[in-house]
C-alpha positions in Angstrom: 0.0 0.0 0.0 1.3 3.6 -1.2 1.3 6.7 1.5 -1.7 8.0 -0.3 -3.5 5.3 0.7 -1.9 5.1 4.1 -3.1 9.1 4.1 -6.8 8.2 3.4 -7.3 5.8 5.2 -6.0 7.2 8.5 -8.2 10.5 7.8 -10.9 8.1 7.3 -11.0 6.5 10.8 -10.3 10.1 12.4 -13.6 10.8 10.4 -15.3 8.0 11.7 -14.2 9.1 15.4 -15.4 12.4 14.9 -18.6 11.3 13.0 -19.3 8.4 15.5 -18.7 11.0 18.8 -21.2 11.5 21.7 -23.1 14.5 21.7 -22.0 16.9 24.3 -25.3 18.0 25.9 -27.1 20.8 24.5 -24.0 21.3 22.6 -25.7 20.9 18.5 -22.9 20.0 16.5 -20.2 19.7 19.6 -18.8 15.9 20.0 -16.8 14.3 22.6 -13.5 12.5 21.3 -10.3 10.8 22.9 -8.1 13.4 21.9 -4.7 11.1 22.3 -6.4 9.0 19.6 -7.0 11.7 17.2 -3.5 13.2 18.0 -1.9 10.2 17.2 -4.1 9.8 13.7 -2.9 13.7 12.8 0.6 12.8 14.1 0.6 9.4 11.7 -0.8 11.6 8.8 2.1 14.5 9.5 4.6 11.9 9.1 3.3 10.1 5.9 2.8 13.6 3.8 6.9 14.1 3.8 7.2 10.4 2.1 4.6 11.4 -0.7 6.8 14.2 -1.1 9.8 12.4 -1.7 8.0 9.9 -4.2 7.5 13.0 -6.1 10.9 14.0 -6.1 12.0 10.9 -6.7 9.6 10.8 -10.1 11.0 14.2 -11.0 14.8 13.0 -10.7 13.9 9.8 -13.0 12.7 11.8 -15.7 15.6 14.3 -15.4 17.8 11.3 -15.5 15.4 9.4 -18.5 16.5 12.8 -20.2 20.0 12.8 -19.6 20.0 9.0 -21.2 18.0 10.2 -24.4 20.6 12.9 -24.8 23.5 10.2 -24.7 22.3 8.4 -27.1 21.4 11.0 -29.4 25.3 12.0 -29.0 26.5 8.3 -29.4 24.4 7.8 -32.9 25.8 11.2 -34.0 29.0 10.7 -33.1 28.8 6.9 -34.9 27.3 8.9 -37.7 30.5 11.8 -38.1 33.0 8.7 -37.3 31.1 6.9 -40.0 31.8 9.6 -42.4 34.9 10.0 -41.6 36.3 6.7 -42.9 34.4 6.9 -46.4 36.3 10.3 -46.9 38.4 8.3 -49.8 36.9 9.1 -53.1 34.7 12.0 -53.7 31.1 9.9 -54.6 31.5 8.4 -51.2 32.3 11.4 -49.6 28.7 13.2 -51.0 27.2 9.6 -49.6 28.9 9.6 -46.5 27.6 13.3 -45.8 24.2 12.2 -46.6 23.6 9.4 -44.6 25.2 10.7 -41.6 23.2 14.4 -42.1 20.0 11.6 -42.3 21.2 9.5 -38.8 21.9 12.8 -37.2 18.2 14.1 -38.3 16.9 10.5 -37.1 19.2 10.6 -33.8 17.5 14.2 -33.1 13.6 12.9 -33.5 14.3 10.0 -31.6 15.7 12.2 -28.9 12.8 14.5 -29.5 10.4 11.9 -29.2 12.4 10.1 -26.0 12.3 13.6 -24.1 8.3 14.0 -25.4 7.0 10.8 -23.8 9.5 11.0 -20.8 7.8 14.8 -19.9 4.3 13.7 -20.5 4.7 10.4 -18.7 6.4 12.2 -15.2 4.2 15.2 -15.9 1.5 12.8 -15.2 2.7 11.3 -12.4 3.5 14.4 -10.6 -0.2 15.8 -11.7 -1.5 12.6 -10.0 0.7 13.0 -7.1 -0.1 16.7 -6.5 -3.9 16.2 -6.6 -3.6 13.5 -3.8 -1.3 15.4 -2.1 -3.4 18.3 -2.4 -6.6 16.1 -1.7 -5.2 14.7 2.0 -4.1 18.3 2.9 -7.6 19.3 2.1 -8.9 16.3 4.0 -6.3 17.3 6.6 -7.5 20.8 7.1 -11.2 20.0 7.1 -10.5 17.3 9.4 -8.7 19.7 11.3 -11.3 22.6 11.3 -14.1 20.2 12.2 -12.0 18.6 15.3 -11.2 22.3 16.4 -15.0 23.1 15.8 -16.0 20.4 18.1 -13.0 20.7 20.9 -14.5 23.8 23.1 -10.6 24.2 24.1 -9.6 24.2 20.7 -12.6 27.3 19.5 -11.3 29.7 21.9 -7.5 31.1 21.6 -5.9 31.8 24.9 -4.4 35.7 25.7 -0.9 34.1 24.5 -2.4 32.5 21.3 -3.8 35.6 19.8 -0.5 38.1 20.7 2.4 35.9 19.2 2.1 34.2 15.8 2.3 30.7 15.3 5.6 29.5 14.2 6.3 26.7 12.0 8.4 23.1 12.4 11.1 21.7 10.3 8.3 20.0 8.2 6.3 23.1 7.8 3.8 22.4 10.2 2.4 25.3 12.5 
C-alpha cells in the first residue's frame, strides 16, 4: 500500500471518530472524542505527507535522469554517424554519400531524442499531476479534518491571551 492510501485511510478513521462521537449535551454539532487517539491519527498523517513528497521527487529526478539518457544516445548515434563519415572520406562519390547518410542518422538521432524527451515529460508530468492532486486532496482532508475537530473541541474554539498576541511559528516539516 502507497502513502496515499496510508493518508486516506488514516483521515478516514479520524472521520469515523469524529462522526461516531457523543453529543455533548445541549452542545448541536459539539462531539466528545479521545483526543490522544485523534492526535496520534494527525501525528501518523504528519509523518506520511513528507514520504509522498519524496515519491515525487524521486519521479521528478527519473525523468531528469530518463533525459539525460535520451541525450546520450542522441550523441553516441551522431557521433557513430561523423565517425562513419569520416572513414568513407576516400573518393569524392562516397564522400557526398557519407555526408548524406550521416546528415540523415543525425536528423533521425535528433527525432528519436525529440520523441524520448516528449514521452518522458508527458509520462512524469503525469505522475507528478497525479501525485499533486492527492497530495493536495489529503491536505484538504487534513485541514477540514482539522477545522471540524477544532470546531468540536471547546478548548480548541477559543485562543488563549498568548495564542492571539504571538504568531504561530512553524516546524522543520512546515507544520504550524
Amino acid at each position: 500500500m502507497d502513502n496515499s492510501n496510508d493518508i486516506i485511510e488514516l483521515l478516514d478513521i479520524l472521520y469515523g471518530m469524529v462522526n461516531e462521537a457523543w453529543g455533548v449535551p445541549l452542545g448541536n454539532d459539539k462531539c466528545i472524542i479521545e483526543r490522544e487517539k485523534a492526535i496520534d491519527i494527525i501525528n501518523d498523517i504528519k509523518a506520511a505527507l513528507p514520504s509522498s513528497i519524496s515519491e515525487s521527487k524521486r519521479l521528478v529526478a527519473a525523468r531528469d535522469e530518463f533525459i539525460g539518457n535520451a541525450k546520450r544516445e542522441a550523441e553516441a548515434l551522431r557521433k557513430n554517424a561523423e565517425e562513419q563519415a569520416a572513414r568513407m572520406v576516400d573518393e569524392q562519390e562516397i564522400v557526398r554519400v557519407a555526408r548524406e547518410k550521416s546528415a540523415q542518422m543525425v536528423e533521425e538521432a535528433e527525432k528519436k531524442s525529440g520523441e524520448l524527451k516528449r514521452i518522458a515529460s508527458q509520462y512524469v508530468d503525469e505522475i507528478i499531476r497525479r501525485a499533486e492532486s492527492t497530495l493536495n486532496d489529503a491536505l484538504t482532508t487534513v485541514r477540514q479534518t482539522q477545522s471540524a475537530f477544532q470546531g468540536t473541541n471547546p478548548l480548541a474554539a477559543a485562543p488563549t491571551v498568548q495564542e492571539a498576541e504571538e504568531p504561530e511559528e512553524e516546524d522543520e516539516e512546515g507544520w504550524a
